[in-house]
N, C-alpha and C positions, 0 to 999 in steps of 0.2 A: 196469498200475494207474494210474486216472484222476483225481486230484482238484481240483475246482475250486472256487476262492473268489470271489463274487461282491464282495467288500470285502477289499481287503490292511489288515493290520495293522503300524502303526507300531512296535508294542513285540508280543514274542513271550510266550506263554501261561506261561514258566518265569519271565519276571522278576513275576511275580506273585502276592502270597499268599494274595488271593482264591477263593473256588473256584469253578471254573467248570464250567460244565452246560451240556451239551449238548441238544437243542431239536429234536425231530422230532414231527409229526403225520402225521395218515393221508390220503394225496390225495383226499381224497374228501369234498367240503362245507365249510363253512369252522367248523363246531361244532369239531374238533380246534384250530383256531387260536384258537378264541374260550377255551377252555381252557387253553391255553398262556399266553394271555396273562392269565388271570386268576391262574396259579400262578405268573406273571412279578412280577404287581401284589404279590400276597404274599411274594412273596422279595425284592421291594425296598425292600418295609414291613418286614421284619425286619433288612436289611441295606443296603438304599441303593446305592450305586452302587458297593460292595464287594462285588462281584459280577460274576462275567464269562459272558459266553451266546456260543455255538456254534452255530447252524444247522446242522442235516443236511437234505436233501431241502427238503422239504413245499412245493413251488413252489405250489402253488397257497392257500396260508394266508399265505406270505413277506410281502405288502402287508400283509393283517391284524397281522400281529405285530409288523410294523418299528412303528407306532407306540410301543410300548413300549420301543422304544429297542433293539431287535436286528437289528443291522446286516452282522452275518458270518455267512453262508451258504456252504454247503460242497454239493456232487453227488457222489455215491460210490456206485457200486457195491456194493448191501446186500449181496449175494451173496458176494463177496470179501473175503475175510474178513481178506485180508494189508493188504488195501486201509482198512479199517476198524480195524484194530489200529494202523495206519500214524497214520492220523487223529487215535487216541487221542491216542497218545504224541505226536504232534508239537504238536496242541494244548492239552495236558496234563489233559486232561476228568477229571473226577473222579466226575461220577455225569450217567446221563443222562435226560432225563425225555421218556419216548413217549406221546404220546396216542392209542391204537389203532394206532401202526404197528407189527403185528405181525411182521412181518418185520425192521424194523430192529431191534426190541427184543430179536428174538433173534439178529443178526448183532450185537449191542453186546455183549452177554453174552457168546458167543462170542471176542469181541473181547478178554477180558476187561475190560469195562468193567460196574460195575454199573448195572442200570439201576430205576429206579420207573416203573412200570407204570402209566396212568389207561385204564380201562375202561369208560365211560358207558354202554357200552350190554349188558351181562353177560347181559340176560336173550334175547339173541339167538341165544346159542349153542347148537350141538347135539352130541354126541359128534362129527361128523364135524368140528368144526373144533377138536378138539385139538390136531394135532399142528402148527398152525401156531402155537399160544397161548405166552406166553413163562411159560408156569406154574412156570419157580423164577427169576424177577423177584426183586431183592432186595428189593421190597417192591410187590407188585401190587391196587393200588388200582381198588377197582369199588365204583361210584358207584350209591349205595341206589336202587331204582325202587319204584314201589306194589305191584309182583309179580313174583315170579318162576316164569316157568314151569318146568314141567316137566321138560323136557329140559336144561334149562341149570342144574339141580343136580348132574346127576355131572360137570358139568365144571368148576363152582367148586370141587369138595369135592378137586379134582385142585390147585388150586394152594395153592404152598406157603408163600408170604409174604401169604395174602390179606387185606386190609385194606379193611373196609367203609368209604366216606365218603360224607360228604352231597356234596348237588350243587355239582360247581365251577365256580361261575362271581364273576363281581365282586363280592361283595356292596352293597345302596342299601335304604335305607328305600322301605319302599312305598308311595306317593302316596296321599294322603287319593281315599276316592270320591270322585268327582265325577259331575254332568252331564254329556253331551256338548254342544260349542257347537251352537248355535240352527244349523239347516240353509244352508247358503249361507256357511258358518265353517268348517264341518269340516274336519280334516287327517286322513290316514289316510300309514299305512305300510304299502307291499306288500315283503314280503321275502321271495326267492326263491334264498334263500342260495348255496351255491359250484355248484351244479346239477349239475356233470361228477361221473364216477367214473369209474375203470376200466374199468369195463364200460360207458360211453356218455360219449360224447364231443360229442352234438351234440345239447341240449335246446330245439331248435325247435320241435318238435311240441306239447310238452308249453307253453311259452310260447304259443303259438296259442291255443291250448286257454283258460287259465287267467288270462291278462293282460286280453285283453277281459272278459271275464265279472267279474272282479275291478272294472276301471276302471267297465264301468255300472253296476254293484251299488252302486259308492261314490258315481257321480254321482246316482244316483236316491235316495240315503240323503242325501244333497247334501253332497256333500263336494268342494270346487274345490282344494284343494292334497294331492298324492300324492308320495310320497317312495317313487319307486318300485326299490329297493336288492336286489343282486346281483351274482353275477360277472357283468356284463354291462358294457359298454364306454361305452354310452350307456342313458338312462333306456329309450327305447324302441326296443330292435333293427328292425332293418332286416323288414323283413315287417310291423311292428305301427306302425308311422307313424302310421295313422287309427284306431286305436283307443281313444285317448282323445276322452271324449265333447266336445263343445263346449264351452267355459268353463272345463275343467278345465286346470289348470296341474299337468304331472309334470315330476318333476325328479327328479334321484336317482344310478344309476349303482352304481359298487363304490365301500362305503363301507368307512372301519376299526370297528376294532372300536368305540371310545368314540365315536366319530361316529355309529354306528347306534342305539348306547343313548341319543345324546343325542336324535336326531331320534323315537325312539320316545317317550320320556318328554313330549315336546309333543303327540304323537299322538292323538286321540280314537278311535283302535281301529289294531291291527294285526291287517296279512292277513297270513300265513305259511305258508309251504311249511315243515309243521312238524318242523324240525329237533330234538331233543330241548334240544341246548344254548339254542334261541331260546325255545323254551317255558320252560323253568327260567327264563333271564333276566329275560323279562316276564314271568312270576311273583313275581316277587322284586321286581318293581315297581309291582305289582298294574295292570298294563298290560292291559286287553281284548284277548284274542286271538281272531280267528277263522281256523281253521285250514284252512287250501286243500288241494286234493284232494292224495292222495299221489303221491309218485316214486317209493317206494323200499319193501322189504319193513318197515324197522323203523320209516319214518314211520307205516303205518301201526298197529304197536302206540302209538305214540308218542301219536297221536291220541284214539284209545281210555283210555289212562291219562289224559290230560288232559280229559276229555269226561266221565269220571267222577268224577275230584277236581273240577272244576271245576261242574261241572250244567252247560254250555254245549250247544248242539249244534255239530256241525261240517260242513266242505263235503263231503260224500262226493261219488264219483265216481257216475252213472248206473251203473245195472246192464249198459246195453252198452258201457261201456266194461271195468271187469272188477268180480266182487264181492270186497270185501278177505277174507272171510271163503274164498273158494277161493281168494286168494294162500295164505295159513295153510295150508289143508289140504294144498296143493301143494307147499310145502316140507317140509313133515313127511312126503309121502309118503304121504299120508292119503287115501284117496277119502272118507272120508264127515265130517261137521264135526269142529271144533276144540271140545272141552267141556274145563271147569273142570278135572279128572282129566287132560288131557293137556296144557293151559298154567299150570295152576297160577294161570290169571287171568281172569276174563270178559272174553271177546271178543263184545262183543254189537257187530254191526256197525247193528243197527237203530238205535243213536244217532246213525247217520253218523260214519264213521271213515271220516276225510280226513286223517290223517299218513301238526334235531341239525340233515336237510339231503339229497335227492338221487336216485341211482338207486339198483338194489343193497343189499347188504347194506354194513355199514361193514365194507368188508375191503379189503385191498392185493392181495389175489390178482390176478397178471394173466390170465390164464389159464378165469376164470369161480369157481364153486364146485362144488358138490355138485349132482347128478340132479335133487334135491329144488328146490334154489336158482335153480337155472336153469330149472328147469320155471315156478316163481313169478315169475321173472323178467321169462318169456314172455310171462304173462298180462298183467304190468304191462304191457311195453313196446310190443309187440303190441296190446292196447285201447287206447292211447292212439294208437298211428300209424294204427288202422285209425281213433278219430274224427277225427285232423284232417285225413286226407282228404274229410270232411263235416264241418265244426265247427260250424257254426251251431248244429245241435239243442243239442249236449253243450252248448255255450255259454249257450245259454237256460235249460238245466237249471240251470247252474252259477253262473248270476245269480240265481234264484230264489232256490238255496239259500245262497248267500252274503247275499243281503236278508235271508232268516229269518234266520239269523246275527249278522247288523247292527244287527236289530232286539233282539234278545238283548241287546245291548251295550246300547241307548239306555233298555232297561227294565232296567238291572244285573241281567239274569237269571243271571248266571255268578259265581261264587266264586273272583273273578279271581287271589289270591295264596293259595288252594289248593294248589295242585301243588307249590311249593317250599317251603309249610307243611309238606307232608307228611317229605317228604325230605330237608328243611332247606337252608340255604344257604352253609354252611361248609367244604368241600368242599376250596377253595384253599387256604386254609390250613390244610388237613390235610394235605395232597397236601406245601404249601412245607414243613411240617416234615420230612415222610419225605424229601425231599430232601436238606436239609440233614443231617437225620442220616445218612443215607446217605453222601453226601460227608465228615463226620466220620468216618464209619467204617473209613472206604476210607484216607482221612490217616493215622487211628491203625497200621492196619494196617500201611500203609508206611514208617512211622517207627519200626516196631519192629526 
């Protein structure tokens, strides 16, 4: 049994009467951390710094959240179980709060530790991933979408504490419309969120691809300052050195959380690798988005919902790179289209559907998923490595359609604070209360 704390504590978890919660997200994008830390921001608003937070895992969200003042992190073996009950007790967790990591959420339970469940992305599911799902969560929170398909009804109707919420993320008043600045002014925001997942480890290709086409689009829409934000180490990795056009000034890097809301809210449009948590955000800000081609199977529904709340169009991928409309049918296992009757939602990929953040489906599985999943997978990963061995065309494509886009923006053709209208943006603090009561619960219990 292995556990390790990135931060020693001067005082121990018993001399406390605080309750303290424990803190995991799903490795995969940084939307898990961006929620965290907005259920962090609500439970400090109700309680302040009478309040004690635990880390488990989530290396790759850790930077994201330490803003919020969560400084102990812990590596544990989900799987052992003696190993995670150990945890509990030694730092006296009282309720723990998962953002899709479905594995830890059900190694906490087992643990006996109760845990609240956030599900953002519910309409993903298909019977074949119930038995990973923590479906009697003490209180399993899944986050309203504009539709739910089909498939992912007999596996909500399976959990037992379910508790619909709106979207969670920070809440902010939404900026009056405006103009965009006069050309040769412009600021734009490229956001290309946590990029990795389990199933890929190395988003080079897809940055080829996507970063150039992105920086002419904004140079020729004349935009000289780019805040160009990701898990990436520097603004511009290593292979993309010349890809900024002449005159433009990029800057950027891995930002935190409130540092990327701030650089957006000066923004006169955001590109986005669209994560579902980034789109809710800059909805609620009534921020222009224009959405960049997809990574992942649920970006692209992601896209598609946003595309139709909002009237905007989006960056789809070229047809030879793959069509999002045969990811869908390839996951379901479908040879022939995806209709209304089998998603319970329109999938018109004709708007351009170019979607939270990444590869994959949002899951912890190391291992891969399902036939179905991994067939879709292929398609992604596979058209994208086969364009950037030739990138130029796909890049041509990918500037046009990012200009259309931009131009969308300068003529407010898009219903920018749409998407989070729909679904609302109260989320966090619905989530903070199940928390809290949760952790009351678990107190009373014990005190009896």
């Amino acid at each position: 049994m292995t556990i390790t704390s990135t931060t020693a504590r001067d005082a121990t978890a018993s001399g406390s009467t605080a309750p303290t919660v424990a803190l995991c997200g799903v490795e995969f994008g940084w939307g898990s951390a961006g929620k965290l830390g907005a259920v962090i921001d609500a439970l400090r608003a109700r309680l302040g710094d009478d309040i004690r937070f635990v880390g488990i895992g989530s290396r790759l969200g850790r930077d994201v959240v330490r803003g919020y003042g969560v400084t102990q992190w812990h590596d544990v073996d989900v799987a052992d179980r003696r190993a995670l009950r150990a945890l509990v007790e030694e730092q006296s967790i009282d309720v723990a709060l998962c953002v899709l990591d479905r594995a830890t959420a059900v190694g906490l339970e087992e643990a006996g530790c109760p845990v609240v469940f956030v599900d953002s992305l519910p309409f993903l599911w298909t019977e074949e991933d119930l038995a990973g799902l923590p479906l009697r969560a003490a209180v399993y929170c899944a986050q309203l979408c504009p539709g739910l398909p089909g498939p992912a009804w007999p596996v909500m109707a399976r959990v037992e504490n379910l508790r619909w919420v709106e979207s969670v993320v920070v809440p902010a008043p939404a900026r009056p419309e405006r103009d965009v600045r006069p050309p040769g002014l412009r600021r734009a925001v490229v956001s290309l969120g946590g990029l990795l997942s389990p199933l890929l480890d190395d988003p080079s290709e897809y940055l080829s691809l996507v970063v150039p086409a992105a920086l002419r689009a904004l140079a020729a829409w004349g935009v000289t300052q780019v805040t160009l934000c990701g898990n990436l180490s520097a603004p511009l990795p290593d292979g993309l050195r010349d890809a900024a056009p002449q005159g433009m000034e990029v800057r950027g890097g891995a930002l935190g959380h409130q540092g990327f809301l701030e650089a957006v809210a000066e923004a006169d449009a955001l590109l986005a690798s669209p994560g579902l948590t980034t789109l809710l955000e800059s909805s609620t800000r009534g921020v222009p988005v224009v959405c960049l081609p997809p990574q992942n199977i649920s970006q692209i529904l992601n896209a598609t919902f946003y595309a139709q709340a909002s009237g905007a169009p989006t960056a789809a991928w070229p047809d030879s790179v793959f069509r999002a409309q045969d990811v869908l049918d390839a996951r379901l296992g479908d040879g022939g289209p995806t209709n209304d009757a089998d998603t319970g939602t329109a999938i018109d990929t004709g708007i351009g559907t170019g979607t939270g953040t990444n590869t994959g489906t949002n899951t912890e599985q190391d291992n891969g998923g399902s036939p179905g999943e991994d067939a879709a997978l292929e398609l992604i990963y596979g058209g994208i490595s086969r364009a950037a061995a030739d990138p130029e065309p796909v890049r041509a494509a990918l500037t046009a359609r990012i200009g259309t886009c931009l131009a969308a923006v300068e003529a407010h053709a898009g219903h920018w604070t749409a998407l989070a209208r729909l679904v609302g943006t109260g989320g966090a603090a619905q989530v903070a209360d199940a928390v809290l009561a949760t952790a009351r619960a678990g107190s009373a219990r014990t005190s009896l």
